[in-house]
C-alpha positions as a Markdown table, in Angstrom:
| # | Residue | x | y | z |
|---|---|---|---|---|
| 1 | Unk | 0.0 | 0.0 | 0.0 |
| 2 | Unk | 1.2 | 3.5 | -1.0 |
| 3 | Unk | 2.7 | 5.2 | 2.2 |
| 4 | Unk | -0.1 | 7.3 | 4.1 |
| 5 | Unk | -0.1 | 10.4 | 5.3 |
| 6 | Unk | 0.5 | 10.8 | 9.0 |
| 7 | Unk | -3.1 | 11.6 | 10.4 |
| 8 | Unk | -1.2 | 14.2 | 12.9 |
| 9 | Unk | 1.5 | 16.0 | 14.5 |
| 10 | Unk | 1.7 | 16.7 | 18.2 |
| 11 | Unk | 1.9 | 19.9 | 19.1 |
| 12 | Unk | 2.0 | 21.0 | 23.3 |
| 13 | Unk | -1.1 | 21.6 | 25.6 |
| 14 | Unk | -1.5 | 21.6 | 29.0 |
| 15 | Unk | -3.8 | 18.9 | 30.8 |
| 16 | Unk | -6.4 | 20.2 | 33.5 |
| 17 | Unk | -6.4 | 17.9 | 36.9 |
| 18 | Unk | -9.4 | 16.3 | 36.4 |
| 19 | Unk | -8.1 | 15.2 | 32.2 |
| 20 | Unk | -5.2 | 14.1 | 34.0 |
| 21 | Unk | -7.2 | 12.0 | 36.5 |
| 22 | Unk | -9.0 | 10.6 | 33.6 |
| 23 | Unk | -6.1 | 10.0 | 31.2 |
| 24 | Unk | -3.9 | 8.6 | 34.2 |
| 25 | Unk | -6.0 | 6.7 | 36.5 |
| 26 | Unk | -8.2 | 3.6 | 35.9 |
| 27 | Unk | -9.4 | 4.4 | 31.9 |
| 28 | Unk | -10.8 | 0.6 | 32.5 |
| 29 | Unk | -12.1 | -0.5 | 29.1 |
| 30 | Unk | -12.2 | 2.9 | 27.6 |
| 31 | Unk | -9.0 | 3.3 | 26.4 |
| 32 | Unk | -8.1 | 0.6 | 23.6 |
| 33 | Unk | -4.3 | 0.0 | 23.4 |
| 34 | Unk | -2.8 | -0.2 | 20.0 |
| 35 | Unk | -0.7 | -3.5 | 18.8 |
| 36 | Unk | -1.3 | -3.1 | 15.5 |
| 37 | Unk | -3.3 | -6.6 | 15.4 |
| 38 | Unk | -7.2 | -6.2 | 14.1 |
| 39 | Unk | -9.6 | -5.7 | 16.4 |
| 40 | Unk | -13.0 | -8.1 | 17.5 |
| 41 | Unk | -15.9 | -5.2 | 17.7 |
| 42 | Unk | -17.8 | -8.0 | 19.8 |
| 43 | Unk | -15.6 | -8.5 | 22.4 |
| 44 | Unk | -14.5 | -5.0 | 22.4 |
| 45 | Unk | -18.2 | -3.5 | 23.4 |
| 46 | Unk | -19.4 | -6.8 | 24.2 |
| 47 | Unk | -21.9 | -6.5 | 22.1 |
| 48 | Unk | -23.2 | -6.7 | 18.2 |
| 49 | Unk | -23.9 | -3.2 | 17.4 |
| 50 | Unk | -23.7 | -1.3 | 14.6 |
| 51 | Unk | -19.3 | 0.6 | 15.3 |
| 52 | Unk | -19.1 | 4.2 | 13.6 |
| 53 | Unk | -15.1 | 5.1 | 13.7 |
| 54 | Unk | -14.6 | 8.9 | 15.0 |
| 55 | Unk | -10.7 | 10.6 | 13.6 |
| 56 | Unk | -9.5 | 13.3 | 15.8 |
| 57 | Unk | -12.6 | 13.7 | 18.5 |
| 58 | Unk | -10.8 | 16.8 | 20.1 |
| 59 | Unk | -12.2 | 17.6 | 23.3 |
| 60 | Unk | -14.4 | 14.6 | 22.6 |
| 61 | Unk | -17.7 | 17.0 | 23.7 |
| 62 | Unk | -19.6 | 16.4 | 20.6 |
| 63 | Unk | -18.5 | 12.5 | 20.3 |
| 64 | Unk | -20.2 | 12.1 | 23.8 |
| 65 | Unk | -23.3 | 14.0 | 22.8 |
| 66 | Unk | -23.8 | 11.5 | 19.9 |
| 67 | Unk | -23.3 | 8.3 | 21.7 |
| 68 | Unk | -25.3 | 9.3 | 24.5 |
| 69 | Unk | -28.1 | 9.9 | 22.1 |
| 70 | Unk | -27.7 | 6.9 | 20.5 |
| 71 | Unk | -27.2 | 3.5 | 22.8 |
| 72 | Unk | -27.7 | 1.0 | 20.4 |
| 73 | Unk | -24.7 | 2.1 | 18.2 |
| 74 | Unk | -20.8 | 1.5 | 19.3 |
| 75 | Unk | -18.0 | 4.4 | 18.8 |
| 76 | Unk | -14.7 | 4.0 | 18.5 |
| 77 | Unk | -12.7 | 7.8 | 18.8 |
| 78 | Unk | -9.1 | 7.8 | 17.3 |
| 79 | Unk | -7.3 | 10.6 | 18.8 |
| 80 | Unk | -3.2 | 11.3 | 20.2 |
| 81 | Unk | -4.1 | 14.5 | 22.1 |
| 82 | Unk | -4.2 | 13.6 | 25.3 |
| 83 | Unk | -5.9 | 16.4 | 27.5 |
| 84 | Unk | -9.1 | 15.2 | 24.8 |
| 85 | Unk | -8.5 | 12.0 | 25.6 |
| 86 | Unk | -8.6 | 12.9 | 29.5 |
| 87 | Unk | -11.4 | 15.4 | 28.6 |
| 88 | Unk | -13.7 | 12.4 | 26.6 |
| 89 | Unk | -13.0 | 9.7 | 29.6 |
| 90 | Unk | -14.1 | 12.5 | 31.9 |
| 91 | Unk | -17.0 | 13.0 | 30.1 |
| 92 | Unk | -18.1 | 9.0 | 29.6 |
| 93 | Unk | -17.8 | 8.4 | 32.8 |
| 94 | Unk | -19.9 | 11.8 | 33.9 |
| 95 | Unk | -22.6 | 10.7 | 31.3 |
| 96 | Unk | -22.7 | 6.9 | 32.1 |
| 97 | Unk | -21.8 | 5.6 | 28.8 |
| 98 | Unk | -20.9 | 2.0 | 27.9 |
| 99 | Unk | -20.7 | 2.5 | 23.9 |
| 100 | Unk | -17.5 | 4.4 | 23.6 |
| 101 | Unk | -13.7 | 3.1 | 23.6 |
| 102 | Unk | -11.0 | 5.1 | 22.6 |
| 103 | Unk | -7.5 | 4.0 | 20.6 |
| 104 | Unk | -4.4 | 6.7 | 21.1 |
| 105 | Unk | -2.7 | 6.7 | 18.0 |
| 106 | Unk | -2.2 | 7.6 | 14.3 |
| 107 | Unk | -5.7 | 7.1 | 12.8 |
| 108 | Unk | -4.2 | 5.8 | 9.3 |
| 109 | Unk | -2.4 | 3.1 | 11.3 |
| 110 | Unk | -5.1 | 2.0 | 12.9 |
| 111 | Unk | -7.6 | 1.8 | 9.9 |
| 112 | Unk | -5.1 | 0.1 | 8.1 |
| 113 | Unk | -4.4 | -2.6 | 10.5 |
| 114 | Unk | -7.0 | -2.7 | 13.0 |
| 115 | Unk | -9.9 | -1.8 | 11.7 |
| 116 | Unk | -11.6 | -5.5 | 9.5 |
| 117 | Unk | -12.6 | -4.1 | 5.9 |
| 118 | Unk | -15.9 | -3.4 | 5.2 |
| 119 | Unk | -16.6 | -3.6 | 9.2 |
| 120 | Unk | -17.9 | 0.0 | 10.1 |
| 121 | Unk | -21.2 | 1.5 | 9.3 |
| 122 | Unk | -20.3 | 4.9 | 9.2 |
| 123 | Unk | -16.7 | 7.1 | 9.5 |
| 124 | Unk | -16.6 | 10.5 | 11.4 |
| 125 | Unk | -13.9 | 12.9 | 10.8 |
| 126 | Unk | -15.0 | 17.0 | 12.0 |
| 127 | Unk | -12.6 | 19.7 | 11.3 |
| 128 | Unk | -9.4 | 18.0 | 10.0 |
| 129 | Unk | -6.7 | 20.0 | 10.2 |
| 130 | Unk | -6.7 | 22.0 | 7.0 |
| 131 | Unk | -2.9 | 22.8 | 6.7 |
| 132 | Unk | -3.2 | 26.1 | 5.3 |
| 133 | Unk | -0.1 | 27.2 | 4.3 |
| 134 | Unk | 0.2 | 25.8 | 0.2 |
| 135 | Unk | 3.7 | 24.2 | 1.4 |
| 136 | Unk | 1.7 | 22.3 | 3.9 |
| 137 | Unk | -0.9 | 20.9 | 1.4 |
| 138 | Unk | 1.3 | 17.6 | 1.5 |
| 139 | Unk | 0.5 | 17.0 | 5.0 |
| 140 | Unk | -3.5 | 17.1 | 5.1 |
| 141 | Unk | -5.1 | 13.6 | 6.3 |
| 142 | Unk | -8.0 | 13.5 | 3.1 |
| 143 | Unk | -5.5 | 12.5 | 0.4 |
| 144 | Unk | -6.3 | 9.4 | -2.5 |
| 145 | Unk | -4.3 | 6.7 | -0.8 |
| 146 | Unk | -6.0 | 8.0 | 2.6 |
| 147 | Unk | -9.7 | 8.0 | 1.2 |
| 148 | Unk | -9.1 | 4.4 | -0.7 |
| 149 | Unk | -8.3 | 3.0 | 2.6 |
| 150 | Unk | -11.5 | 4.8 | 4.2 |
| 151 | Unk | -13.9 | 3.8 | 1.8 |
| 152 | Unk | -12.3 | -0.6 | 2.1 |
| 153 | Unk | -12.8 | -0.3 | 5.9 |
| 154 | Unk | -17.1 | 0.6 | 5.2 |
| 155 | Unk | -19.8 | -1.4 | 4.8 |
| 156 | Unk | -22.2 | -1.4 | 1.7 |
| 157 | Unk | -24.4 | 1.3 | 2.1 |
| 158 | Unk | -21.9 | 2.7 | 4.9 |
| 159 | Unk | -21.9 | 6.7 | 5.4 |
| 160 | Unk | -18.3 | 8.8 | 5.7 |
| 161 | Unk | -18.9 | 12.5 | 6.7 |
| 162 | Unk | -16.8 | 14.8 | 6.7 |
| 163 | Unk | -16.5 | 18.6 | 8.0 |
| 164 | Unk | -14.4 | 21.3 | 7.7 |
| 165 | Unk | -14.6 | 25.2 | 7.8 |
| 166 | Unk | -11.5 | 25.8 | 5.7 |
| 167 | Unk | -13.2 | 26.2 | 1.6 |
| 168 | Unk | -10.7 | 25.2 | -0.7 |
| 169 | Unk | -9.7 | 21.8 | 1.5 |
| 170 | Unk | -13.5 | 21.1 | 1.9 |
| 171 | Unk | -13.9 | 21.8 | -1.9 |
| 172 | Unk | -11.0 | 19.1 | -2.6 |
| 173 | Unk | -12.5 | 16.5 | -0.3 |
| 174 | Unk | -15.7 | 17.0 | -1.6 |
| 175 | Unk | -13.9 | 16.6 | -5.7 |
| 176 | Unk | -12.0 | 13.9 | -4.3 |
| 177 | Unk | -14.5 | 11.8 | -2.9 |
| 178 | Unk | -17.4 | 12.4 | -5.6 |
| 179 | Unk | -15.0 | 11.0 | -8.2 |
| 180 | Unk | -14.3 | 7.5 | -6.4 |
| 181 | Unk | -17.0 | 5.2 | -8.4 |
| 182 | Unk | -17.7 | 3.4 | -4.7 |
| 183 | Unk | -19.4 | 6.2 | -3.2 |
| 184 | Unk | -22.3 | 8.1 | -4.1 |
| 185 | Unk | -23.8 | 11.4 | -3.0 |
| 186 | Unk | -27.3 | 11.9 | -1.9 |
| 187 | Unk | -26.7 | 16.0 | -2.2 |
| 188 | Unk | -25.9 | 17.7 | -5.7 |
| 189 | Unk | -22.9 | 19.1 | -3.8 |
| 190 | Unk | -22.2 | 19.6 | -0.3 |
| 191 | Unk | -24.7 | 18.3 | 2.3 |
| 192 | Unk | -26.9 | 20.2 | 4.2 |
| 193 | Unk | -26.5 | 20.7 | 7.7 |
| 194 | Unk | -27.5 | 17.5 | 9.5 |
| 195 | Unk | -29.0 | 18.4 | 12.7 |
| 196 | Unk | -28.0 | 15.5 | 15.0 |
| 197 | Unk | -24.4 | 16.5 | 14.8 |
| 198 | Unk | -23.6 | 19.1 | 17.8 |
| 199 | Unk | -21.9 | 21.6 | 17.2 |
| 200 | Unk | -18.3 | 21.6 | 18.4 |
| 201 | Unk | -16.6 | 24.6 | 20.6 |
| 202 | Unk | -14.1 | 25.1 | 17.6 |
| 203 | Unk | -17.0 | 25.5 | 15.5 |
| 204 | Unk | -19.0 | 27.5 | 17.5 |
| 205 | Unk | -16.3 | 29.8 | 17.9 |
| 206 | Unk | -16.0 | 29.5 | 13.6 |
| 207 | Unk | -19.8 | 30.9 | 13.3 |
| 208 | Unk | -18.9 | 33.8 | 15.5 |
| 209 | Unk | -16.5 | 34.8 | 13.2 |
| 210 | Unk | -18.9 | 34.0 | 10.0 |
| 211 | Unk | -16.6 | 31.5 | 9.0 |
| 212 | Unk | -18.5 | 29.1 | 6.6 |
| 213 | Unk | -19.2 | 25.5 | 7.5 |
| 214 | Unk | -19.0 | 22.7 | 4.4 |
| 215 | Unk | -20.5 | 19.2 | 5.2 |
| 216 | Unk | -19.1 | 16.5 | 2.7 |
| 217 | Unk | -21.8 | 13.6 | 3.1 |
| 218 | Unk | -21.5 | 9.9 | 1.0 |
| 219 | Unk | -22.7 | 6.7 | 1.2 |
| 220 | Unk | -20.7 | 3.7 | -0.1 |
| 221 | Unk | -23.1 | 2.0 | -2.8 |
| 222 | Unk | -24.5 | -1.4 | -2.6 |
| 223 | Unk | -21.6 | -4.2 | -3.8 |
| 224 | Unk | -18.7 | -2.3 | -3.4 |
């Protein structure tokens, strides 16, 4: 397989005591280590459900918000920050939640070797980093080798959704994706807003500024 691109680069950030806590002290079943062998969903959430894949959950608010409002589906949050890591553990454990785990560590790593293909029913990735600078165009996660992978590790008639407030790198995912013949979009363009996904702080603090928000929506088509 053509070498992916890293899904991110650690930059510094301080942890709050109660992250810390959450990071450092009994995670229990939350937090997945990676081995780089493929994972058993059903022995994972010890149960059958339905497992939607999150990339870079952040502060893991709005990942929490989805899988308390919806029980009967399993999430799995990929993320190497780890005050959102603390943050998301904080937060499962506040809200009760049983349908969450979490893996620390590159996200294309683990789709490529963890994740069974066509296992997932639906992929999550909100506000990728956009690597504005041209020089740093190289370095952005939603590249072909990157999106190929993506597409392998969904189901038929699987959903990957996408959102970004930076327009030209929401403009190539969107060109990039609606030319792969596996995928098809239900929206002559970019999707409308879809109203069970909360909005994020980073995004809140977007709208303030009147920053534009592009939802990239497709479903992977029957027999592929």
């Amino acid at each position: 397989m053509t070498r992916l691109v890293k899904s991110f680069v650690l930059r510094s950030g301080r942890m709050s005591r109660a992250q810390s806590r959450s990071y450092g002290e009994g995670n229990g079943p939350f937090l997945v280590p990676y081995d780089g062998s493929v994972l058993h969903f059903a022995s994972l959430f010890g149960n059958d459900h339905s497992v939607t894949v999150e990339i870079g959950f952040g502060m893991g608010g709005a990942t929490a918000e989805i899988a308390r409002a919806n029980p009967e589906k399993n999430y799995l949050g990929v993320e190497v920050f780890k005050a959102g890591i603390g943050k998301l553990i904080w937060e499962i454990r506040e809200r009760g939640l049983s349908n969450i785990r979490i893996m620390e560590h590159d996200a294309a790593e683990v789709l490529e070797h963890s994740i069974p293909p066509q296992s997932l029913d639906a992929l999550h990735i909100f506000f990728p980093d956009p690597w504005p600078k041209k020089r740093h165009h190289k370095r952005r996660l939603i590249q072909g080798p990157f999106a190929e992978l993506m597409i392998s590790r969904l189901r038929a008639e699987a959903y990957l959704y996408v959102v970004s407030d930076w327009e030209d790198y929401a403009r190539g995912i969107l060109e990039l994706l609606s030319a792969l013949p596996e995928l098809e979009n239900p929206y002559p363009g970019f999707a409308e807003p879809l109203r069970w996904r909360p909005r994020t702080k980073f995004e809140k603090k977007g709208l303030e500024k009147n920053r534009r928000i592009y939802e990239i929506y497709l479903c992977k088509r029957k027999g592929k």
